[in-house]
Predicted model as a PDB file, atoms N, CA, C, CB and O in Angstrom, pLDDT in the B-factor column:
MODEL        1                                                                  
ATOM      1  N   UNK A   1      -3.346  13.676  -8.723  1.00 77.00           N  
ATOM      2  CA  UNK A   1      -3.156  15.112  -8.671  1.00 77.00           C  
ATOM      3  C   UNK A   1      -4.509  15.768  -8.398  1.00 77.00           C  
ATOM      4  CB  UNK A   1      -2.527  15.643  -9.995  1.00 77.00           C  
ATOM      5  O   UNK A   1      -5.559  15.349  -8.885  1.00 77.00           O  
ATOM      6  N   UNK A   2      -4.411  16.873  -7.549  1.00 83.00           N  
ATOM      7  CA  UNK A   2      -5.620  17.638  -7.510  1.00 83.00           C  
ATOM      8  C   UNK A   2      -6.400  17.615  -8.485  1.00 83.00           C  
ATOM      9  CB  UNK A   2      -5.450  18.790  -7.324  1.00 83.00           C  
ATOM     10  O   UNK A   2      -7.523  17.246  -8.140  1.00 83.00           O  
ATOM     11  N   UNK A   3      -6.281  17.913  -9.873  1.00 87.00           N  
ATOM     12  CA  UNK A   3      -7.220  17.957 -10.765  1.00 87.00           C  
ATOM     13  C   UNK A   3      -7.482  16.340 -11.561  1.00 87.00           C  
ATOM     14  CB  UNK A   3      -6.752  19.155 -11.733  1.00 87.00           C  
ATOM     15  O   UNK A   3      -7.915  16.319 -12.713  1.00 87.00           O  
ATOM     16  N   UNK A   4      -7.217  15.235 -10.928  1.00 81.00           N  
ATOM     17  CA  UNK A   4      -7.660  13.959 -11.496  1.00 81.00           C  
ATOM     18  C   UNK A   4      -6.945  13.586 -12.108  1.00 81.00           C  
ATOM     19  CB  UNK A   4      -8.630  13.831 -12.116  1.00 81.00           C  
ATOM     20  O   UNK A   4      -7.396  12.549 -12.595  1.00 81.00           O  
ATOM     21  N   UNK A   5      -5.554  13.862 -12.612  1.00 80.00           N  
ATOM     22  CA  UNK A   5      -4.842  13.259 -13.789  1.00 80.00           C  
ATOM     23  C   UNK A   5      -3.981  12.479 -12.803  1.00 80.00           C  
ATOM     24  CB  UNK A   5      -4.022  14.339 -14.969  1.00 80.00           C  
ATOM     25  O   UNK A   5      -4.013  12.657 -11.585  1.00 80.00           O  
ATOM     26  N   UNK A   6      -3.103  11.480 -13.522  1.00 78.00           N  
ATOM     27  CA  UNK A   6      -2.441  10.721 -12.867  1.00 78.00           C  
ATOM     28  C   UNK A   6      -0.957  11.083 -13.792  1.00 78.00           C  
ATOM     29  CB  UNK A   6      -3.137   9.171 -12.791  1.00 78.00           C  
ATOM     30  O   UNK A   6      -0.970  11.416 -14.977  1.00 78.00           O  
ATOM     31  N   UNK A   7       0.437  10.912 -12.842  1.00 80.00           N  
ATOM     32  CA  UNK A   7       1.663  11.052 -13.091  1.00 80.00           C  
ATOM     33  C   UNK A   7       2.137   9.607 -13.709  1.00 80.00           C  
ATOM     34  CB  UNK A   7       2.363  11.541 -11.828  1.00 80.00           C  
ATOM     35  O   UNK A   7       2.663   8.745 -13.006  1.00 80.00           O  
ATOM     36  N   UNK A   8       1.929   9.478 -14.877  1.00 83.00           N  
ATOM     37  CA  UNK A   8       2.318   8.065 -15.136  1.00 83.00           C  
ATOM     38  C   UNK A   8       3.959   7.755 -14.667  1.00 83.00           C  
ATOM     39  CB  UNK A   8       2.086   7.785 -16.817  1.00 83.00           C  
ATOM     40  O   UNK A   8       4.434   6.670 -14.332  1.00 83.00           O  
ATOM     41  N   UNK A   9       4.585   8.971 -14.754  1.00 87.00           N  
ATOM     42  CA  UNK A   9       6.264   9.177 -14.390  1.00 87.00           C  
ATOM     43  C   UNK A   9       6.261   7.437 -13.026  1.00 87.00           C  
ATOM     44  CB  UNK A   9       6.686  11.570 -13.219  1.00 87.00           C  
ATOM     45  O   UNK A   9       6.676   6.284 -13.142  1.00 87.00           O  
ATOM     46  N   UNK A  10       5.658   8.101 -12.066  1.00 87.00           N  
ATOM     47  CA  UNK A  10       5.434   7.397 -11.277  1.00 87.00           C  
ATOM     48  C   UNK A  10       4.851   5.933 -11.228  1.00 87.00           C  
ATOM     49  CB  UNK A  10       4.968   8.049 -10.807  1.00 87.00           C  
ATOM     50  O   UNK A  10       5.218   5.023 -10.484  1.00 87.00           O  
ATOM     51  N   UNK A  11       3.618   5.903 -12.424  1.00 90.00           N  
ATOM     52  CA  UNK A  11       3.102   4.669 -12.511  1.00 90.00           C  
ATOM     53  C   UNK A  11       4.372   3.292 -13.302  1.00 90.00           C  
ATOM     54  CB  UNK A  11       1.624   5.014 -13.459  1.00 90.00           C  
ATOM     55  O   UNK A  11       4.481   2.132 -12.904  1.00 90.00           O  
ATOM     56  N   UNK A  12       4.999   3.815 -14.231  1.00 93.00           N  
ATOM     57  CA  UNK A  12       6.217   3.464 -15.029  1.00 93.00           C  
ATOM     58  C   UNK A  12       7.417   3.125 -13.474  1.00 93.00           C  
ATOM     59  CB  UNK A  12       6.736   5.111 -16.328  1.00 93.00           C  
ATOM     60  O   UNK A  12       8.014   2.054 -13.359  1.00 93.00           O  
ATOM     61  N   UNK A  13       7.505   3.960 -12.732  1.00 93.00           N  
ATOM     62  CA  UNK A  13       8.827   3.881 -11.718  1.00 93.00           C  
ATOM     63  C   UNK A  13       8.703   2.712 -10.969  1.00 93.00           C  
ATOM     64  CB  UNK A  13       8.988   5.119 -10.640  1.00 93.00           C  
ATOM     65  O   UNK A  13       9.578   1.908 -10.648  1.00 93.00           O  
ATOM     66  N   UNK A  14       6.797   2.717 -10.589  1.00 92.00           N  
ATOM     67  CA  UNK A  14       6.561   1.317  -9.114  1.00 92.00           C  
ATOM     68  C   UNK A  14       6.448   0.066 -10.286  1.00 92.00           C  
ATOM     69  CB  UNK A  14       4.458   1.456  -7.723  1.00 92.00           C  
ATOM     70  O   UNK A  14       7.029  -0.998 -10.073  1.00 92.00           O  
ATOM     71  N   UNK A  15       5.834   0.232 -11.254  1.00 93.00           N  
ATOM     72  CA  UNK A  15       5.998  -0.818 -12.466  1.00 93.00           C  
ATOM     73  C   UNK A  15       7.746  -1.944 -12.727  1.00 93.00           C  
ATOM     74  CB  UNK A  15       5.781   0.403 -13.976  1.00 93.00           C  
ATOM     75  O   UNK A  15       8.015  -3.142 -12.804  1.00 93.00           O  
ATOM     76  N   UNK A  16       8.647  -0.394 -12.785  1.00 94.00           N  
ATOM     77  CA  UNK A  16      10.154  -1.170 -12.213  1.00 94.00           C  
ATOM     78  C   UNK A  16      10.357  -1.694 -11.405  1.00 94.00           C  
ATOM     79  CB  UNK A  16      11.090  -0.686 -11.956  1.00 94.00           C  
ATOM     80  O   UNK A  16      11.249  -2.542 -11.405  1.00 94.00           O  
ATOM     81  N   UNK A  17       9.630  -1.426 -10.369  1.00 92.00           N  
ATOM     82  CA  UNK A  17      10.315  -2.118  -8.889  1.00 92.00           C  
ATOM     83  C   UNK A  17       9.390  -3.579  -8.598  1.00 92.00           C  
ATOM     84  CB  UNK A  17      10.061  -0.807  -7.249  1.00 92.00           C  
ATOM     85  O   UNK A  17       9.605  -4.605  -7.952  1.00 92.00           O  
ATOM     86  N   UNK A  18       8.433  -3.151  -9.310  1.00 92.00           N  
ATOM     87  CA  UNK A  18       7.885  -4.760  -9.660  1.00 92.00           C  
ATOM     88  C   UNK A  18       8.051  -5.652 -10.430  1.00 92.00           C  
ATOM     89  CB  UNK A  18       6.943  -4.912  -9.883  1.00 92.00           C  
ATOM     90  O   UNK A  18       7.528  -6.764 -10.497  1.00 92.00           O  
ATOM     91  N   UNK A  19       9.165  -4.924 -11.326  1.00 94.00           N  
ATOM     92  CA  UNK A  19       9.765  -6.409 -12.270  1.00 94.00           C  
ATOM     93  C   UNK A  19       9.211  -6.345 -13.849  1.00 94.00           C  
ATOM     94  CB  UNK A  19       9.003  -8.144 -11.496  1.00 94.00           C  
ATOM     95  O   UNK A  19       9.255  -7.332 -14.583  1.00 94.00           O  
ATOM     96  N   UNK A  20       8.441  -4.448 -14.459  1.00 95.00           N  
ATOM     97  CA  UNK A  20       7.829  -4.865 -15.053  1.00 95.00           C  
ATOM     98  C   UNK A  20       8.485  -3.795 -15.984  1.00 95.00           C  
ATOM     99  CB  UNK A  20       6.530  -5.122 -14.664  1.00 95.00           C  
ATOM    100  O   UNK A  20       9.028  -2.798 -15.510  1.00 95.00           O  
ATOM    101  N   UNK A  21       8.404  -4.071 -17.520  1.00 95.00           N  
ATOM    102  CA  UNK A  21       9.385  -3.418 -18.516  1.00 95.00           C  
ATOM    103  C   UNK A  21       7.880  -2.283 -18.975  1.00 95.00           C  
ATOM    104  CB  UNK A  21      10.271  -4.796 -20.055  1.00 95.00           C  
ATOM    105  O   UNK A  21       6.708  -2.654 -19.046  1.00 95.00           O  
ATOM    106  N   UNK A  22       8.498  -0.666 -19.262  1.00 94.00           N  
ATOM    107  CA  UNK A  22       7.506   0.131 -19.992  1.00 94.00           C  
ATOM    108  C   UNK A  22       6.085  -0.594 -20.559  1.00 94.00           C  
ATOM    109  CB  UNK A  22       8.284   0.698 -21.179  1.00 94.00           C  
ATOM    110  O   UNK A  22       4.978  -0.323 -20.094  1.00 94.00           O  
ATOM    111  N   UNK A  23       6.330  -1.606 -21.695  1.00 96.00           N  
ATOM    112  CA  UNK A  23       5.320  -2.477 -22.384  1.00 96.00           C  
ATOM    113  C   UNK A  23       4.562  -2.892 -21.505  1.00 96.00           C  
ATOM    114  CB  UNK A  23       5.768  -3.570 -23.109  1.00 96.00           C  
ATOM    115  O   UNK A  23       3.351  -2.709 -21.626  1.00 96.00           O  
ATOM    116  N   UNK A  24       5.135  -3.609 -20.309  1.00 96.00           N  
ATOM    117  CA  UNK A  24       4.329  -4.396 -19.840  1.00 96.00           C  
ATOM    118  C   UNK A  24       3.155  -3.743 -19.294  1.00 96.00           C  
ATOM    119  CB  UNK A  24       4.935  -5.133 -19.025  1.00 96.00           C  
ATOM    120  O   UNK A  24       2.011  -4.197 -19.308  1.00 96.00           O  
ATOM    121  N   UNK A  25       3.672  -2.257 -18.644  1.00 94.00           N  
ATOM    122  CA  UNK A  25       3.055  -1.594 -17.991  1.00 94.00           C  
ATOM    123  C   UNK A  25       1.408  -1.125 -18.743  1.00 94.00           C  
ATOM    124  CB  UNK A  25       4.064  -0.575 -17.682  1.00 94.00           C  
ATOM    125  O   UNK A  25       0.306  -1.005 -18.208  1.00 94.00           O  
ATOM    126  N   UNK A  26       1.943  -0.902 -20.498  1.00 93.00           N  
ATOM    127  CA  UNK A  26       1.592   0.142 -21.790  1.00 93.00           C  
ATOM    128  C   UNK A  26       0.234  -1.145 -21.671  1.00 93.00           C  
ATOM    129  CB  UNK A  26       3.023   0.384 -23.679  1.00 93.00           C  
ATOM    130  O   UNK A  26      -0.942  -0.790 -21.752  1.00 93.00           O  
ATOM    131  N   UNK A  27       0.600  -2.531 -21.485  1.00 96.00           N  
ATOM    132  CA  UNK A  27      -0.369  -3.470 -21.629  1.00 96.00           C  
ATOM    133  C   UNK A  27      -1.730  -3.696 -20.545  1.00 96.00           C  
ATOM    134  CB  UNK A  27       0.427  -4.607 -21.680  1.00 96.00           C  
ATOM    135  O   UNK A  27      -2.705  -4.427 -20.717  1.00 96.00           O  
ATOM    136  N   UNK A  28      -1.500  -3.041 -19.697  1.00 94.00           N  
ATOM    137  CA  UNK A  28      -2.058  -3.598 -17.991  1.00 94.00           C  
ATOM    138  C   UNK A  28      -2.965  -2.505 -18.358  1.00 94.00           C  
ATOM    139  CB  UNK A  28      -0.917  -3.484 -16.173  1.00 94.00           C  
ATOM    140  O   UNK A  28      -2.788  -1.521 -19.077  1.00 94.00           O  
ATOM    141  N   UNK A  29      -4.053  -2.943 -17.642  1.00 93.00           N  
ATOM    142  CA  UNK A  29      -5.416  -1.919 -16.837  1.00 93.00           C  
ATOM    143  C   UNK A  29      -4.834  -1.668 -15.573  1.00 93.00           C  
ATOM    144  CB  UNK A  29      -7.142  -2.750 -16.517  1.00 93.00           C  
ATOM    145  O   UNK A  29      -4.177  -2.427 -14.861  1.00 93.00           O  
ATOM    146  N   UNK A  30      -5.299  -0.048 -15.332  1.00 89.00           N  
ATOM    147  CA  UNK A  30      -5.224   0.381 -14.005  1.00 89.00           C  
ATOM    148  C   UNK A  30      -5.175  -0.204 -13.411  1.00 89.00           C  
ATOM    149  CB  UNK A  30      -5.810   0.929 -13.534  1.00 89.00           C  
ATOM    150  O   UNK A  30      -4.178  -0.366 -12.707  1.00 89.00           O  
ATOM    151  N   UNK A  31      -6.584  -1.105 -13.314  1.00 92.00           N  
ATOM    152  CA  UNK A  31      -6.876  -2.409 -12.212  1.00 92.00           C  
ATOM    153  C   UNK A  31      -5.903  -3.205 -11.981  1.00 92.00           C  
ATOM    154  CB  UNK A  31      -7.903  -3.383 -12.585  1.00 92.00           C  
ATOM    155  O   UNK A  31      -5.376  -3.445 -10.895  1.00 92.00           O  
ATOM    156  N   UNK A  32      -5.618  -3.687 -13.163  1.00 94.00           N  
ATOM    157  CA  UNK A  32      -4.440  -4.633 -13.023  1.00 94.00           C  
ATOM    158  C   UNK A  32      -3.412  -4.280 -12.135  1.00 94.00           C  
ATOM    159  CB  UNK A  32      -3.809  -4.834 -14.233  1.00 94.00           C  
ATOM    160  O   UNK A  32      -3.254  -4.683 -10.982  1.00 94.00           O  
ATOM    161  N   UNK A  33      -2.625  -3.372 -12.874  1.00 93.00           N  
ATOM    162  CA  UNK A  33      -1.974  -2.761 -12.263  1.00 93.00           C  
ATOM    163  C   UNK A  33      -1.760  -2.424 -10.947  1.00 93.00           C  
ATOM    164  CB  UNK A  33      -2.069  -2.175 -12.678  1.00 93.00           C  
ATOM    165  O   UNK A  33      -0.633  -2.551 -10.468  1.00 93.00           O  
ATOM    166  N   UNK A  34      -2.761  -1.978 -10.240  1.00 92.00           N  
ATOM    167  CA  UNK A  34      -3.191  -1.892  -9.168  1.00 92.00           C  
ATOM    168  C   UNK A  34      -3.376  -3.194  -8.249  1.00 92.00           C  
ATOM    169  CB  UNK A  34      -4.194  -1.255  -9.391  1.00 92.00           C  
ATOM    170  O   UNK A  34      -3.051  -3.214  -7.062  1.00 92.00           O  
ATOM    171  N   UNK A  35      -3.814  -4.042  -8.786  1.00 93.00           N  
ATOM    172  CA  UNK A  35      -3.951  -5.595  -8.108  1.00 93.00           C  
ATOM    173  C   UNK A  35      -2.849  -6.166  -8.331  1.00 93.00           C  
ATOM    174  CB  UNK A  35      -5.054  -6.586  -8.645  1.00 93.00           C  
ATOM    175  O   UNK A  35      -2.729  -7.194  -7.665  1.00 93.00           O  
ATOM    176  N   UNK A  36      -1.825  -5.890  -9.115  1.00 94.00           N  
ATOM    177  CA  UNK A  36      -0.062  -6.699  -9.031  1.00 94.00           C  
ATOM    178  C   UNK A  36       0.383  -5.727  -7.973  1.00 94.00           C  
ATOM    179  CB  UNK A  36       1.246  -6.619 -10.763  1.00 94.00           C  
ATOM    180  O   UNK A  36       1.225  -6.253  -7.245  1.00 94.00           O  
ATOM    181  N   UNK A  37       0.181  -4.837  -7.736  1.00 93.00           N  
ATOM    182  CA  UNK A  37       1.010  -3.768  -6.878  1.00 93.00           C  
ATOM    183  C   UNK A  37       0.346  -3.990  -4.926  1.00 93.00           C  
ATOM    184  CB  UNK A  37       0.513  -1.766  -7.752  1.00 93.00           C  
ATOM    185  O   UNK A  37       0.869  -3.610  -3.878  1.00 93.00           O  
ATOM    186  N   UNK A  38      -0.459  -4.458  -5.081  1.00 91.00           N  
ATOM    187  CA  UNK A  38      -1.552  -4.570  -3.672  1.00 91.00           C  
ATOM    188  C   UNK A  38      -1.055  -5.661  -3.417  1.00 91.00           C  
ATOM    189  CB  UNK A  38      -3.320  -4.613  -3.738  1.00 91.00           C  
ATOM    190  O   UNK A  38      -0.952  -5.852  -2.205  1.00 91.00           O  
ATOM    191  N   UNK A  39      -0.614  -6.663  -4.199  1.00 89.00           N  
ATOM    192  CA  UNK A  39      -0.231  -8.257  -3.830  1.00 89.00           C  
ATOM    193  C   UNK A  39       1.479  -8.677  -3.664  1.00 89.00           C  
ATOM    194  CB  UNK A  39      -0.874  -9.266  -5.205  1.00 89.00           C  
ATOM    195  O   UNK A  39       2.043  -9.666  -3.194  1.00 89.00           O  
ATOM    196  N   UNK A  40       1.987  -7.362  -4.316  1.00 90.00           N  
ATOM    197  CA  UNK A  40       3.461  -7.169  -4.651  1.00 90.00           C  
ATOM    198  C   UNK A  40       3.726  -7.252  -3.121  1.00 90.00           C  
ATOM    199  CB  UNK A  40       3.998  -5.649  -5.568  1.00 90.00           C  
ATOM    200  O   UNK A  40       4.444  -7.921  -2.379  1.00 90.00           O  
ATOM    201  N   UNK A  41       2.605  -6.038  -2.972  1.00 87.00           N  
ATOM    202  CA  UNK A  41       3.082  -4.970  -1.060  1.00 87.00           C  
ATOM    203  C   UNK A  41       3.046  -6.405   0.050  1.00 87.00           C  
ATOM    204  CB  UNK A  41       1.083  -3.239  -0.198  1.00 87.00           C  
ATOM    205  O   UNK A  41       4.047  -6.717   0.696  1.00 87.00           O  
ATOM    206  N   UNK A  42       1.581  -7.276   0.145  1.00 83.00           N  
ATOM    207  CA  UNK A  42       1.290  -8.112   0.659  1.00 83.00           C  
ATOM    208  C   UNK A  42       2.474  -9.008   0.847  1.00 83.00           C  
ATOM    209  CB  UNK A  42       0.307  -8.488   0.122  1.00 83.00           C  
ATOM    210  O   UNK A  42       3.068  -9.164   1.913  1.00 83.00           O  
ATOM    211  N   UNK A  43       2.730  -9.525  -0.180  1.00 86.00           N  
ATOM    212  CA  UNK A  43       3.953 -10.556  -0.747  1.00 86.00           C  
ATOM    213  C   UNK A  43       5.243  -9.869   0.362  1.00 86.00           C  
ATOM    214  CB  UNK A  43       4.390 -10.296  -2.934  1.00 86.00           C  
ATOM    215  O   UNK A  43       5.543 -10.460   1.399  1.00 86.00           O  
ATOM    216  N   UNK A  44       5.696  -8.976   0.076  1.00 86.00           N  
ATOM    217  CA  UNK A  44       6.663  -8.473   1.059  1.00 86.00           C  
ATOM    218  C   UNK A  44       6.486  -7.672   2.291  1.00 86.00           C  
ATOM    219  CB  UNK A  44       7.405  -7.825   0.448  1.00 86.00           C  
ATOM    220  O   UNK A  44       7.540  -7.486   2.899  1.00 86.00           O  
ATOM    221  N   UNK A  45       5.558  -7.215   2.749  1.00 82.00           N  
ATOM    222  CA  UNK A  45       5.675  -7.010   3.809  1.00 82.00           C  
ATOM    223  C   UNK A  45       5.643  -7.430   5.400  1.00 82.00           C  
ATOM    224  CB  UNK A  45       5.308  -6.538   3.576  1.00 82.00           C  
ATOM    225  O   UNK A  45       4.830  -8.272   5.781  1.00 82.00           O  
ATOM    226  N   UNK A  46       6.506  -6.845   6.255  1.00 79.00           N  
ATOM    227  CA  UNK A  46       6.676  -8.221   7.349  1.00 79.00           C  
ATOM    228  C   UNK A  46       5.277  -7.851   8.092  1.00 79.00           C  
ATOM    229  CB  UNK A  46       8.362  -8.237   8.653  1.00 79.00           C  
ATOM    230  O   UNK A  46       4.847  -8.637   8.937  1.00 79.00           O  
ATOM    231  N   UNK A  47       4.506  -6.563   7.759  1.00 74.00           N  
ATOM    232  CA  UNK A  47       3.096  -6.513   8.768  1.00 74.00           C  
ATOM    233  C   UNK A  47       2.118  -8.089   8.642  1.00 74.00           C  
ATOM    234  CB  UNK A  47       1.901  -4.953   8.086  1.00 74.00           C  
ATOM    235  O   UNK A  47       1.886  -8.433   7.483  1.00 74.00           O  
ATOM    236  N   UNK A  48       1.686  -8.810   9.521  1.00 75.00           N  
ATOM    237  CA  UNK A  48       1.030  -9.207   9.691  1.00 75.00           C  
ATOM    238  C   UNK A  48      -0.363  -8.959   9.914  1.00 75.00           C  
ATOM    239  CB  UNK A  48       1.486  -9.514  10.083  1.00 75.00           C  
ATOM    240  O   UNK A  48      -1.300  -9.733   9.722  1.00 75.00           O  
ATOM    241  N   UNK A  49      -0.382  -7.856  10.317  1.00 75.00           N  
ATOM    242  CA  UNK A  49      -1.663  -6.843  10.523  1.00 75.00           C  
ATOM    243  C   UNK A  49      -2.275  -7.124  11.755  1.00 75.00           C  
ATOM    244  CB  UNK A  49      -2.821  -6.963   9.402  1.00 75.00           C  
ATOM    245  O   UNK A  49      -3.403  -6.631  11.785  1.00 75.00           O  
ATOM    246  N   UNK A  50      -1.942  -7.788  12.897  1.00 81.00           N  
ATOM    247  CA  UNK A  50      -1.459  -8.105  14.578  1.00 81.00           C  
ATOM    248  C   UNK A  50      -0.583  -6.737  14.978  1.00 81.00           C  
ATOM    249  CB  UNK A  50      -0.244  -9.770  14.769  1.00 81.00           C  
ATOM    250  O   UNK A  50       0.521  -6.296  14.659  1.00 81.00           O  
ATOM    251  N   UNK A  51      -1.874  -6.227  16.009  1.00 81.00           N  
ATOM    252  CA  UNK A  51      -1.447  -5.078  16.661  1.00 81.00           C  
ATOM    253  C   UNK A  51       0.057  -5.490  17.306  1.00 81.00           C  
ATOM    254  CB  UNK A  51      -2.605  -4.613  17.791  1.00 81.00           C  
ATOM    255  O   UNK A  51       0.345  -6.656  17.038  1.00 81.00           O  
ATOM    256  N   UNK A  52       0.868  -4.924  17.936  1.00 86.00           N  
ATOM    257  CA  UNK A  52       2.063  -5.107  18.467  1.00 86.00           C  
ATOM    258  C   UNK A  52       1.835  -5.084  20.165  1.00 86.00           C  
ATOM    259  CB  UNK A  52       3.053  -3.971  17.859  1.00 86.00           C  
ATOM    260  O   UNK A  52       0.789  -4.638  20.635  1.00 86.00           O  
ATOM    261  N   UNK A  53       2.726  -5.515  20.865  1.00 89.00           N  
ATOM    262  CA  UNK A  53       2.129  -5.325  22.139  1.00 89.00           C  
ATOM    263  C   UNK A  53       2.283  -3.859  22.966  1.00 89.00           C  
ATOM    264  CB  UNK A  53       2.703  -6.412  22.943  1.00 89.00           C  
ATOM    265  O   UNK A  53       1.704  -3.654  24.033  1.00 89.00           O  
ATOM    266  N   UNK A  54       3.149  -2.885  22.309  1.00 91.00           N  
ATOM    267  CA  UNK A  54       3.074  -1.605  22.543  1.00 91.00           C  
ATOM    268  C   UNK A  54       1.841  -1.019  22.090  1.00 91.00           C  
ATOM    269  CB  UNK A  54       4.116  -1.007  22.027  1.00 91.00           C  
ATOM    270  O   UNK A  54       1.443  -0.020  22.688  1.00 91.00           O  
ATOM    271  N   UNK A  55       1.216  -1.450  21.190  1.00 89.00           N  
ATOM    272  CA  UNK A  55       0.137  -0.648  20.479  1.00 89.00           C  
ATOM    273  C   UNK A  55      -1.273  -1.267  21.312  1.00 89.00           C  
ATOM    274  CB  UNK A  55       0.153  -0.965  18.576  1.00 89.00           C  
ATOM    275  O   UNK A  55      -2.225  -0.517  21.527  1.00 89.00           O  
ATOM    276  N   UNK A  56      -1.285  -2.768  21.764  1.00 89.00           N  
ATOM    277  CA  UNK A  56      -2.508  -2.465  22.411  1.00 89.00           C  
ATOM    278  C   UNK A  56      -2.128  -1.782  23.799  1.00 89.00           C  
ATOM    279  CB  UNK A  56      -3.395  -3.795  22.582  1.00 89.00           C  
ATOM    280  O   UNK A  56      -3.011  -1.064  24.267  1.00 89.00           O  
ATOM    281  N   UNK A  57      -1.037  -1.888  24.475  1.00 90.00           N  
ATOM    282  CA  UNK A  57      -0.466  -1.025  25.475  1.00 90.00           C  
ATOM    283  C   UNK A  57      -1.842   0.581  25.682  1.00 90.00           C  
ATOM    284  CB  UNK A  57       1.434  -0.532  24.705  1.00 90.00           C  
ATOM    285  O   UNK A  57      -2.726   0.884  26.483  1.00 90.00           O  
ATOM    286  N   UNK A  58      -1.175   1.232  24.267  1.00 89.00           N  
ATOM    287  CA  UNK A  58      -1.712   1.933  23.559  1.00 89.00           C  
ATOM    288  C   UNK A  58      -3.128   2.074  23.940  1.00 89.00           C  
ATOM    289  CB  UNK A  58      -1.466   1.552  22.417  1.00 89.00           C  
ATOM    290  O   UNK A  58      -3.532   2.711  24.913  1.00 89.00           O  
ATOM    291  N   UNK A  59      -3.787   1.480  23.163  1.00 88.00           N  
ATOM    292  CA  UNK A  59      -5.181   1.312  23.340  1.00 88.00           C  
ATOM    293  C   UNK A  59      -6.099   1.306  24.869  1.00 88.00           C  
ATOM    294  CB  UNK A  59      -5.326   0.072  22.699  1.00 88.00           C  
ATOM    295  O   UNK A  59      -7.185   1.777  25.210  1.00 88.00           O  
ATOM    296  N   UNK A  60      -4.963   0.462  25.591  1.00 87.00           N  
ATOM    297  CA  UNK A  60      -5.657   0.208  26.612  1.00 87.00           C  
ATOM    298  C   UNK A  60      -5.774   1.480  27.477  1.00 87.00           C  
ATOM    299  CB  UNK A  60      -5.105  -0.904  27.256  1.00 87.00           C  
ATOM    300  O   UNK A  60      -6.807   1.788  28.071  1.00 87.00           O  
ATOM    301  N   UNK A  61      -4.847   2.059  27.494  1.00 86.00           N  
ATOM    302  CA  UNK A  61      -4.336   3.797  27.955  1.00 86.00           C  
ATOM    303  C   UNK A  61      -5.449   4.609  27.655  1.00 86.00           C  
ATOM    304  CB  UNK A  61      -2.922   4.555  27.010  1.00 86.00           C  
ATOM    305  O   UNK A  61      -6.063   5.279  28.485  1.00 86.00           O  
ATOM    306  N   UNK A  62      -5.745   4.521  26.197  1.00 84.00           N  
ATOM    307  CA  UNK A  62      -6.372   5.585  25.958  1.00 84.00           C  
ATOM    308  C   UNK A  62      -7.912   4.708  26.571  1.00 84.00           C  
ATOM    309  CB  UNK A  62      -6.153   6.226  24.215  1.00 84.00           C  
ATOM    310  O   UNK A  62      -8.468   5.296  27.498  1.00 84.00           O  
ATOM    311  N   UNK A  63      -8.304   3.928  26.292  1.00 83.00           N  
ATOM    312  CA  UNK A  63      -9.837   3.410  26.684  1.00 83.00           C  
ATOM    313  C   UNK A  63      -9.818   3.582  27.930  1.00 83.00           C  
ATOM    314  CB  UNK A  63     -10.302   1.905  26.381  1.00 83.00           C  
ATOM    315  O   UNK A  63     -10.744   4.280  28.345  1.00 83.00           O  
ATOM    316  N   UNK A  64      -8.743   3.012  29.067  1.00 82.00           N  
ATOM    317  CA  UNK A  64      -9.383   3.909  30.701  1.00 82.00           C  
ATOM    318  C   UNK A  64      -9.632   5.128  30.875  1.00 82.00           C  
ATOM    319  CB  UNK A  64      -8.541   3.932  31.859  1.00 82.00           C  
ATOM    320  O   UNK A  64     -10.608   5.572  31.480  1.00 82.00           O  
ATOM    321  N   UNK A  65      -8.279   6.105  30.063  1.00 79.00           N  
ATOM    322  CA  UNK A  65      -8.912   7.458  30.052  1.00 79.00           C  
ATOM    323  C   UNK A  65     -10.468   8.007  29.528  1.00 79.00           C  
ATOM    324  CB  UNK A  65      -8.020   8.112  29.306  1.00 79.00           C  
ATOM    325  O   UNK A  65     -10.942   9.111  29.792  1.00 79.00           O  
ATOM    326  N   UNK A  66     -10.965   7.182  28.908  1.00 68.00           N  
ATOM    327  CA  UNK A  66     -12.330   7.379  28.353  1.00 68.00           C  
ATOM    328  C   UNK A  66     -13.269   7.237  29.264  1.00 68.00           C  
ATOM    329  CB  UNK A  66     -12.657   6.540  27.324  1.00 68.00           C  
ATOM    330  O   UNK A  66     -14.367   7.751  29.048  1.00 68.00           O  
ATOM    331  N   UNK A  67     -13.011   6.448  30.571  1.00 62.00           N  
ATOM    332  CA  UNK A  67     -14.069   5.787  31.711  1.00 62.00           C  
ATOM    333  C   UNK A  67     -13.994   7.461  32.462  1.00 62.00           C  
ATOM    334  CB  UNK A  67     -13.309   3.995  32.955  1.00 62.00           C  
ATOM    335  O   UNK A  67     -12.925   8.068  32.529  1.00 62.00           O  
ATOM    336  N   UNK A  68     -15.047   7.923  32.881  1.00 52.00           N  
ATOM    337  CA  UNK A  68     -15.240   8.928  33.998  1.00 52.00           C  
ATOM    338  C   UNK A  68     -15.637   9.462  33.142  1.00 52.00           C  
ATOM    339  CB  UNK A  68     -14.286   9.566  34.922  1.00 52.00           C  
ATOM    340  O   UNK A  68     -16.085  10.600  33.278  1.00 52.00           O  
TER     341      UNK A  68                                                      
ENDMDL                                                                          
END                                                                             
């Protein structure tokens, strides 16, 4: 939030979707927390982090326009 506080509402909600009960959450450091949730995302997501071939498409477009 603008003024630095954090919505735990929210920290408790992604805590569920990771498999983790109130306590578990009441037990974890931020950090922690934060490093089950970064590895959660990793763990499931299909990005490989390999541009797509539309996207260097992309790139290449915009870098000739840059020549002149």
């Amino acid at each position: 939030m603008p003024n630095g506080k954090i919505r735990f509402g929210a920290i408790y909600g992604t805590g569920a979707v990771l498999g983790f009960t109130p306590n578990d959450i009441k037990a974890l450091s931020m950090w922690e927390f934060m490093a089950a949730l970064e590895w959660y995302v990793k763990a499931n997501s299909s990005d490989d982090g390999k541009m797509t071939s539309a996207e260097v498409e992309d790139v290449w477009k915009w870098m000739q326009g840059m020549e002149g």
